[in-house]
C-alpha positions, 0 to 999 in steps of 0.5 A, a space after each residue: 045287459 049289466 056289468 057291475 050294475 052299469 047299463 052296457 050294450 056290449 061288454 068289452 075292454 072298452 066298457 071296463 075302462 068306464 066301469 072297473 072303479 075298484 082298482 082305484 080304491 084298492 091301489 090308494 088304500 093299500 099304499 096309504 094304510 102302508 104307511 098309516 101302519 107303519 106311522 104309529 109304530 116309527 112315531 113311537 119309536 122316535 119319541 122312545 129314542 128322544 125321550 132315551 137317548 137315541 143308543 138306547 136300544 129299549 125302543 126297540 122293545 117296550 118291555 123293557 120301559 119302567 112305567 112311568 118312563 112308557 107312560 110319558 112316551 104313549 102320552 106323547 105319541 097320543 099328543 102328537 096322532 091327536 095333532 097328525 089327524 088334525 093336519 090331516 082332517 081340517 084341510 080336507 073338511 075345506 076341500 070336500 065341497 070342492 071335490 064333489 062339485 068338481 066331479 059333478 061339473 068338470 069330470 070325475 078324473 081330477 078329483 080322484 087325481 088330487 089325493 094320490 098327489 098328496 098320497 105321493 108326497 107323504 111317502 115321501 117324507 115318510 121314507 126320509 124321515 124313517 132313513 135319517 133317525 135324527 129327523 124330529 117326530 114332529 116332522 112326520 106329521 107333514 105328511 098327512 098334512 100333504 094328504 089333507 091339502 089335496 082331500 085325503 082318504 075322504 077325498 078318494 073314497 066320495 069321488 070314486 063313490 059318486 063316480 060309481 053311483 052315477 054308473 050303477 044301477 040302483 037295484 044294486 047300488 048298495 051291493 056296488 058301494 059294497 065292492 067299493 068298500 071291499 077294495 077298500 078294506 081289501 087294500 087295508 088289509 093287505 097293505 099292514 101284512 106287506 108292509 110289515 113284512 117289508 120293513 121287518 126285512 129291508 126297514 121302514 124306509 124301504 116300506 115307504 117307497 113300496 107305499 109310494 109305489 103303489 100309489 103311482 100305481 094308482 095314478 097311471 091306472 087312473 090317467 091312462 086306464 079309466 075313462 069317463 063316460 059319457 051320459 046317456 041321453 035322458 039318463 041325468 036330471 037336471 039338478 037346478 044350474 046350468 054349465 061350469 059356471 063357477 069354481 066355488 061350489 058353495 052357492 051349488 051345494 047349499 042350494 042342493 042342501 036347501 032342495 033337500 031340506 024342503 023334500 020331507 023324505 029326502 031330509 029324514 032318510 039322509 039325516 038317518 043315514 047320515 047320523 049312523 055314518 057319522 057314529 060309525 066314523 068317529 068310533 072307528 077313527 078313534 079306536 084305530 088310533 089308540 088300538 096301538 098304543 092299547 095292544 102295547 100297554 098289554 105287554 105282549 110283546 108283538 113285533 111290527 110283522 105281528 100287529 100289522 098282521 092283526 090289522 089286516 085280519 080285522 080289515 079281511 074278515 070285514 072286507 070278505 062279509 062285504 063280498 059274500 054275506 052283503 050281497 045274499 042279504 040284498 038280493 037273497 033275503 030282500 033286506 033293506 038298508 037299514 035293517 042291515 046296518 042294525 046288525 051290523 051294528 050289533 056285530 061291532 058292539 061285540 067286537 068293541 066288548 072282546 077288545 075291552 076284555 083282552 088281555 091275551 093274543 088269542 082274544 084279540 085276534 078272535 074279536 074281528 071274527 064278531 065284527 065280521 058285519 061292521 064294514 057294511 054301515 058304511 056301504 049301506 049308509 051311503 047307498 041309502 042316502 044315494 037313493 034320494 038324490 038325482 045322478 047329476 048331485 052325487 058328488 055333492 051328497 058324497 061331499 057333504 058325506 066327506 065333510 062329516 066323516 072328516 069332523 068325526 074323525 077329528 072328534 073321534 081323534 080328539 075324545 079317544 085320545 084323551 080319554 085312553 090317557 085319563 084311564 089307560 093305567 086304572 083301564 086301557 081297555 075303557 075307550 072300546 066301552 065308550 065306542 059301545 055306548 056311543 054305538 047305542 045311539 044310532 042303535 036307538 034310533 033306528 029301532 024306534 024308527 024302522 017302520 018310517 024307514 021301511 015304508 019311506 024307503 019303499 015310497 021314494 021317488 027319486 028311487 022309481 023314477 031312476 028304476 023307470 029310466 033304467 028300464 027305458 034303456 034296457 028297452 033302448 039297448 034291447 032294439 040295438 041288438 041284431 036280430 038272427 
């Protein structure tokens, strides 16, 4: 039988432990968005008392700021989230190929184990420096430097998704990276809501050590929980090399890439793939960013409690789509990939356009109910790309997919950015419009090569030849049964 799109002859406590990935995903994302939440509104806050006077008490509401002393501070908060995330994505672009070698050579445990160090120790100096008011601003990005140097976010999620996508069956592999990515922004969501309330109640410091918590959570599970399965016999392919011949994986992973390059369909459907990942990256990082500083700017007067609230709405509603509208697409309507990354791009051009118009609450809080279907590129894009290479090279296509996320993060941090400072005072709401141009582009393109996209994907094989060993083993699993 089946359990989680994983081939098992008796499910047990046992086979859980091989198969259960979730936990990891949701445990690492609540305790690092905890602190994501709570970083932009502590950066603020420490730029407002030093820009003041540290007695001043109208950082602790932004209303009471006159323009032009409100306009400096958002300058340099935006300064300082622009030189955050490039502590954080630089280190891990240098690590990803490491990660997913690693995975593929020596094991699928360390590169899941290496992030949530780094995740430690940012709570770490996040809770110091929110318990001592004098501590500079500056020293709050140490810690997404501690997240860059052991993989990040990226790190976690192309180890756990390659680890699932060796396991999953691909019949279902788009509907498993899809409860992936539902732990995943189950825990985005959640954690702004808890971390909120913490630091509402006791203060941020006190919300740090919770985020912290979580995440030494998420090593025990990992360490003591999750074991590594072995291979089935004849269940991998061999991917060209031979043994843990080396530590450096470059020479591995631009032969991957060079394979691949040579393989016409391969190269198209992972590039198509690949193109409508990477844009949905950088506008996503780039919107998170200045999301903040853009609900400020309206004067709406949200405490922490209430913008976190918002946060884990947007995240919510798309995580749910993943565990309910998802799977019916899939296995209900029979819908292809990328069909369903065209609507779900469809539904963030509409959430982005409701942004750009805000002006109230209400319309804020309805816009994520458009954009229910977003989250899905995500499951979707790196599902399809999975379908073309062999189990025994995932962890180098997830981290080739880790590299460009982390470049279209810094891209994305970089363009949104700047130009939420150009046009903040004439138009805070522009950079949800350039999110919406940017998002035409994949849109484009897949409408001008869906057919190609449909007949490739029906004609992939590496696609049947996965089907074929898949059923070999249900017979083979079949045979073992006693029979009555």
């Amino acid at each position: 039988m089946k359990l989680f799109g994983v081939l098992i002859e008796k499910p047990n406590v046992r086979t859980l432990r091989i198969v259960l990935l979730e936990p990891v995903i949701l445990f690492y994302m609540m305790g690092i968005w905890m602190q994501f939440s709570l970083f932009q509104p502590l950066l603020f806050e420490k730029i407002c008392s030093r820009t003041l006077g540290s007695d001043d008490n109208s950082c602790q509401n932004s209303t009471r700021l006159n323009a032009t002393t409100r306009k400096g501070i958002q300058e340099e908060t935006s300064r300082l989230l622009f030189w955050s995330n490039l502590c954080l994505t630089i280190p891990s672009i240098c690590l990803a190929p490491f990660l997913g070698y690693w995975g593929d050579t020596f094991g699928r445990k360390f590169p899941v184990l290496l992030p949530s160090l780094g995740a430690l120790l940012s709570a770490i100096n996040y809770a110091v420096c929110a318990a001592i008011p004098g501590t500079p601003a500056e020293l709050l990005l140490l810690s997404n430097l501690f997240q860059g140097l052991t993989g990040g976010f990226t790190g976690v999620i192309l180890a756990v998704s390659s680890w699932a996508a060796t396991l999953t069956s691909i019949r279902i592999r788009t509907s498993r990276l899809g409860l992936i990515e539902f732990a995943n922004l189950f825990g985005t969501a959640i954690a702004p809501a808890v971390g909120g309330a913490v630091a509402k109640q006791w203060g941020s410091p006190y919300a740090f050590g919770v985020a912290g918590l979580l995440t030494v959570l998420q090593i025990a599970y990992v360490m003591f929980f999750l074991r590594v399965e072995k291979p089935h016999p004849g269940s991998s392919h061999s991917s060209g090399y031979s043994g843990a011949s080396t530590l450096i994986p470059l020479r591995e992973l631009f032969g991957f890439i060079r394979t691949k390059w040579t393989d016409l369909n391969a190269r198209f459907m992972i590039s198509m793939a690949a193109l409508c990942l990477t844009v949905t990256w950088l506008v996503s990082t780039g919107t998170t960013e200045i999301r903040y500083l853009f609900v400020e700017s309206l004067n709406l007067n949200w405490d922490i409690l209430e913008y976190n609230l918002f946060a884990a709405e947007d995240a919510g509603i798309r995580g749910l789509t993943l565990v309910t509208i998802l799977p019916f697409l899939k296995h209900y309507w029979h819908m292809k990939d990328f069909p369903i990354m065209l609507c779900a791009f469809s539904s963030k051009i509409v959430m982005f356009a409701l942004w750009a118009a805000s002006k109230t609450s209400a319309l804020i809080f309805i816009a994520p109910v458009t954009g229910f279907l977003a989250a899905a590129v995500s499951a979707c894009g790196r599902s399809a790309a999975s379908k073309f290479v062999q189990k025994t090279d995932q962890g180098k296509l997830f981290s080739l997919l880790a590299i460009l996320e982390n470049l279209s993060s810094l891209i994305g941090s970089l363009v949104f950015q700047n130009v939420y400072v150009a046009t903040r005072v004439w138009f805070s709401g522009f950079p949800f419009v350039l999110a919406d141009i940017f998002l035409l582009v994949p849109v484009a393109f897949l409408l001008l090569y869906m057919p190609i996209l449909r007949s490739t994907e029906a004609s992939n094989t590496v696609d049947r030849q996965q089907l074929l060993d898949e059923a070999v083993l249900d017979t083979d699993s079949a045979r073992d049964i006693p029979k009555r």
